[in-house]
C-alpha positions in Angstrom: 66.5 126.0 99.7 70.4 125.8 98.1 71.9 122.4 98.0 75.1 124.1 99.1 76.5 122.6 102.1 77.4 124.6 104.9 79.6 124.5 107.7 78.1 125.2 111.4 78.8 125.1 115.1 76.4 122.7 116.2 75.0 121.9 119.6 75.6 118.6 120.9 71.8 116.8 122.3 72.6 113.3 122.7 75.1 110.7 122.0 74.2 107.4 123.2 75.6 103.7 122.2 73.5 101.3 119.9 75.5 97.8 119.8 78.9 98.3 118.4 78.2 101.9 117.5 77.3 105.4 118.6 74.5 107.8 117.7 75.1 111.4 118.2 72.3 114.1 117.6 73.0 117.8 117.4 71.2 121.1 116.2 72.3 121.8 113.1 69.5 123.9 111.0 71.3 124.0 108.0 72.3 121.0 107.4 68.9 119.4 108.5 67.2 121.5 105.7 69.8 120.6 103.1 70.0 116.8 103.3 69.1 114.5 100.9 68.7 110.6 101.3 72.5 109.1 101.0 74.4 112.1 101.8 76.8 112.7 104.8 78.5 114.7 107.0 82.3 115.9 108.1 82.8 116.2 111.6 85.8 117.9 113.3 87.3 116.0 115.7 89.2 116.9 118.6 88.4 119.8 120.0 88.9 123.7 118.8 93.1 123.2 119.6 93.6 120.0 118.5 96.3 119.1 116.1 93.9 116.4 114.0 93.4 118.2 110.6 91.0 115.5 108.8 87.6 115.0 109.5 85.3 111.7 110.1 82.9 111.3 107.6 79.8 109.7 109.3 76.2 108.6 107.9 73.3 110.4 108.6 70.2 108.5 110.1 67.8 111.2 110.1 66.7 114.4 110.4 64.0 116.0 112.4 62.5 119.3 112.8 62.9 120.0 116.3 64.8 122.5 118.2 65.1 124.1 114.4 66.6 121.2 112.4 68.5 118.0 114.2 70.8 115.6 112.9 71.1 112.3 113.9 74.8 110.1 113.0 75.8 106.7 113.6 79.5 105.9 113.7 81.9 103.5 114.6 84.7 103.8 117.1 88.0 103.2 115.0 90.3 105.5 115.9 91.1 108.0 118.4 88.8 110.8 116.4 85.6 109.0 116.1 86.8 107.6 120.0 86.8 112.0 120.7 83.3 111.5 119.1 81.7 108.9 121.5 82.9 110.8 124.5 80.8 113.9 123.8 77.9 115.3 126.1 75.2 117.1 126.0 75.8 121.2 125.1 79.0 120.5 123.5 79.9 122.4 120.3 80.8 120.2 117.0 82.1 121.6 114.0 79.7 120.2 111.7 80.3 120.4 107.0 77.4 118.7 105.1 75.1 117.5 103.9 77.9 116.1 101.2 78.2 114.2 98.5 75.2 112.5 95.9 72.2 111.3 97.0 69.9 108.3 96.2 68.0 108.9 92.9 64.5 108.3 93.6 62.0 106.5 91.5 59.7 108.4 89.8 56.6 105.8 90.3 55.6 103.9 93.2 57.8 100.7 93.0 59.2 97.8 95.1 62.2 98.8 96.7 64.5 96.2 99.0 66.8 98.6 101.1 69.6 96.5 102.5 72.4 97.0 104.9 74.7 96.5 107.5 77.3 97.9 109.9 77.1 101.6 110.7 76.6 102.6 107.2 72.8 100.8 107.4 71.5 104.4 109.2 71.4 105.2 106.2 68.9 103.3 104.9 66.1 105.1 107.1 66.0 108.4 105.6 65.8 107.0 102.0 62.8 104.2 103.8 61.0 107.5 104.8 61.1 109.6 101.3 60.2 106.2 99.0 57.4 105.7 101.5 55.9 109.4 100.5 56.4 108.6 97.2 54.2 105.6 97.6 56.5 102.8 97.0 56.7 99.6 99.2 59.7 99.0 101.2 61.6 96.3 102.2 64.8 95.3 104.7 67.1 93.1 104.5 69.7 93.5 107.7 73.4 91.2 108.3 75.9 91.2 110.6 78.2 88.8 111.7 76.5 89.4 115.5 73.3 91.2 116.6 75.4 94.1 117.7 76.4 95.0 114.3 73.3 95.1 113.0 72.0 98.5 113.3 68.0 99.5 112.9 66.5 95.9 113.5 63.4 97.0 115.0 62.9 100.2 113.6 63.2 98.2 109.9 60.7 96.0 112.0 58.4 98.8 112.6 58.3 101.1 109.1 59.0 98.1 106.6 56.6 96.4 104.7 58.3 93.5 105.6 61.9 93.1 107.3 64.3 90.3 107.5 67.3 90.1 109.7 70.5 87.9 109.5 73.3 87.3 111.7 76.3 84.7 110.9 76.0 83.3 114.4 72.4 83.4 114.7 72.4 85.9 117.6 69.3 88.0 116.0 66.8 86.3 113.2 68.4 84.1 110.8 71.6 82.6 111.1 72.5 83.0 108.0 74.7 85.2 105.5 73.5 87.7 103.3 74.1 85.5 100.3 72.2 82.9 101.6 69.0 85.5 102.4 69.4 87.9 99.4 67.8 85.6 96.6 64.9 84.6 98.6 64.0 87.9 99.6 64.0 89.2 96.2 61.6 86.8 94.8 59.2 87.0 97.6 58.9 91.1 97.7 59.0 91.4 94.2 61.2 93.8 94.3 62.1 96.3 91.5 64.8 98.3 92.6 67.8 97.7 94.9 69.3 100.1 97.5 72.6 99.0 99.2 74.6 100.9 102.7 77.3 99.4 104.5 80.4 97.5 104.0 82.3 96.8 100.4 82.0 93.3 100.7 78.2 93.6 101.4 77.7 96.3 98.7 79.8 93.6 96.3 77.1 90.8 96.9 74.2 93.0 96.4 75.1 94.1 93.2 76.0 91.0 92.6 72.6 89.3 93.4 71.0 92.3 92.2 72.3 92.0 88.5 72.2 87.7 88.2 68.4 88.7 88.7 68.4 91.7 86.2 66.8 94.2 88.6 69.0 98.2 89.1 71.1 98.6 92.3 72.2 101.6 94.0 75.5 101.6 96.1 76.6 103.7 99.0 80.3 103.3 99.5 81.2 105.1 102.4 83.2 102.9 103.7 86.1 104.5 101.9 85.0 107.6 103.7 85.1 106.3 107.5 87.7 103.7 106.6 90.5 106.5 105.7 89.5 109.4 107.4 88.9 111.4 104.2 88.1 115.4 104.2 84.9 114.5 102.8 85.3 117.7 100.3 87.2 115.9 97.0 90.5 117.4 97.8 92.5 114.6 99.4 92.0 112.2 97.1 92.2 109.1 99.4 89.0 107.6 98.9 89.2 107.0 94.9 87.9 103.7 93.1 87.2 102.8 89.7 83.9 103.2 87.9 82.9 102.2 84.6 80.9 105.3 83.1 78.0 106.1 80.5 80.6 106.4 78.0 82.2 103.1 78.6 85.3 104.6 79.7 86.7 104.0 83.5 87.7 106.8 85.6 88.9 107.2 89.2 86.0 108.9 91.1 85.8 110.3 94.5 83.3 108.6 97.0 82.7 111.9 98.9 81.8 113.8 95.6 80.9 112.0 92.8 80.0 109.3 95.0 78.8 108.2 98.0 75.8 107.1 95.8 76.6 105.1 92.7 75.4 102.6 90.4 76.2 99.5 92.0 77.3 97.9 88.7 79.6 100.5 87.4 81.8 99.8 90.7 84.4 97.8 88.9 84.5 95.5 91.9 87.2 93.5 91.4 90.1 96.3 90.6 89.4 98.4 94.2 92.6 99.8 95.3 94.0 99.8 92.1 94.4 102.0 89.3 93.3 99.8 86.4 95.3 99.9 83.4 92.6 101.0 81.0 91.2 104.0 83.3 91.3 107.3 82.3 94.6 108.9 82.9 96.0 105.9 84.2 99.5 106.0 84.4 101.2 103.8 81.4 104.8 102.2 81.2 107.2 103.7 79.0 109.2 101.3 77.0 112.2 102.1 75.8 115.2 100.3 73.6 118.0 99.3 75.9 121.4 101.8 75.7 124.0 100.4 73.1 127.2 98.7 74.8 129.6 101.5 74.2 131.6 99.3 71.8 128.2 98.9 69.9 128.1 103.2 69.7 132.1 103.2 68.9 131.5 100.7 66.4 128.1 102.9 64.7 130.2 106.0 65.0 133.2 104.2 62.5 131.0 103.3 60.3 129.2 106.5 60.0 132.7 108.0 59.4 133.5 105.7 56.8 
């Protein structure tokens, strides 16, 4: 099997609304076959004459084997592409490019791993749930939202987790609590070795965060600079940079759709997003220069010079 992506015509199955957010399946074969844990898709939007160039770049929840290879994606409505998206039906066509970008790196023996997430981007979560289960490791939710309708894949979490823990900010569904206030606990009672992390920045920020006072590894997904912009999904358009702090110790601008959307959670130089940060690679530097000479200053040089 290549891990080249490939672009297809897929057949629309379903599209139905969970909460604040849509799931649409289709047939796609090739990208079913193809994806990894973490990566996504770029869907066309609009309709074979439409003027809208870029593509929504949407998580993938899962994959199954039927009718040849399905995909399932959850989105959000934001704009008046991903709104093109939600109005689908059944037997449409969909231009469909993936699977793209990095996927989760797995661990190689059976470990504790707390998978945590929120808003659209928590689908997924379920795919990498269902590969560290084959490989024998224990897994574990954690779920937030500020409302029960954005928190997707509470009783699913419910049903394949070891154990699952749900919080909402106004107490609609489990807790009422934040994610700050839940993160902590959960890690100490799961014992948890490993941290995965899919959803919004500020969520991803407070699990590396948590993850590193505690000393255990986290792993980021940060598409929300894919779905946010409306990115091509492909590393040309270069709208969905951030800074990351590399093996070498040197920052560089990196691409969430190709060197991302996976990446270590504490290499994300957090606090410098949408910025260039002075001391990145190829970041663009000042040029100081000395002040022109009043022209009497230059007449004055010149006489003396002569003399």
């Amino acid at each position: 099997m290549s891990d080249t992506p490939v672009q297809t015509s897929a057949t629309v199955l379903t599209v139905r609304q969970v909460g604040d957010y849509h799931a649409l399946t289709a047939v796609a074969p090739g990208v079913a076959e193809r994806f990894r844990p973490g990566q996504f898709v770029a869907l066309a939007v609009g309709g074979e004459h439409t003027s809208r160039l870029v593509r929504r770049c949407v998580a993938v929840h899962e994959v199954k084997s039927d009718y040849g290879g399905t995909v399932e994606m959850v989105f959000a409505v934001r704009d008046p592409g991903t709104r093109w998206l939600a109005g689908l039906r059944s037997r449409d066509r969909l231009d469909v490019a993936g699977p793209l970008g990095r996927p989760f790196r797995l661990p190689r023996d059976p470990v504790g791993c707390l998978l945590v997430g929120g808003g659209p981007g928590a689908a997924g979560l379920f795919a990498l749930a269902d590969t560290l289960h084959r490989r024998g490791c224990q897994v574990h939710f954690v779920l937030a939202g500020a409302t029960s309708r954005q928190v997707f894949g509470s009783r699913m979490a419910q049903r394949i987790g070891d154990s699952a823990t749900v919080a909402t900010e106004d107490g609609s569904l489990g807790e009422k609590a934040t994610l700050r206030e839940v993160l902590p606990r959960v890690i100490e009672e799961t014992a948890s070795d490993v941290v995965y992390g899919c959803g919004p920045t500020s969520l991803l920020r407070t699990v590396t965060r948590i993850a590193g006072d505690v000393g255990l590894p986290s792993q980021v997904s940060v598409e929300e600079f894919l779905q946010q912009t409306g990115a091509c999904g492909i590393g040309v358009c270069m709208t969905c940079v951030l800074p990351f702090h590399g093996d070498d110790g040197v920052t560089r601008m990196v691409r969430a759709c190709t060197e991302g959307p996976v990446l270590r959670g504490d290499r994300v130089r957090w606090g410098d997003l949408g910025t260039i940060p002075f001391d990145a690679l190829g970041a663009p530097r000042v040029l100081h220069t000395r002040p022109a000479p009043e022209r009497d200053d230059v007449t004055d040089r010149a006489r003396e010079e002569a003399q």
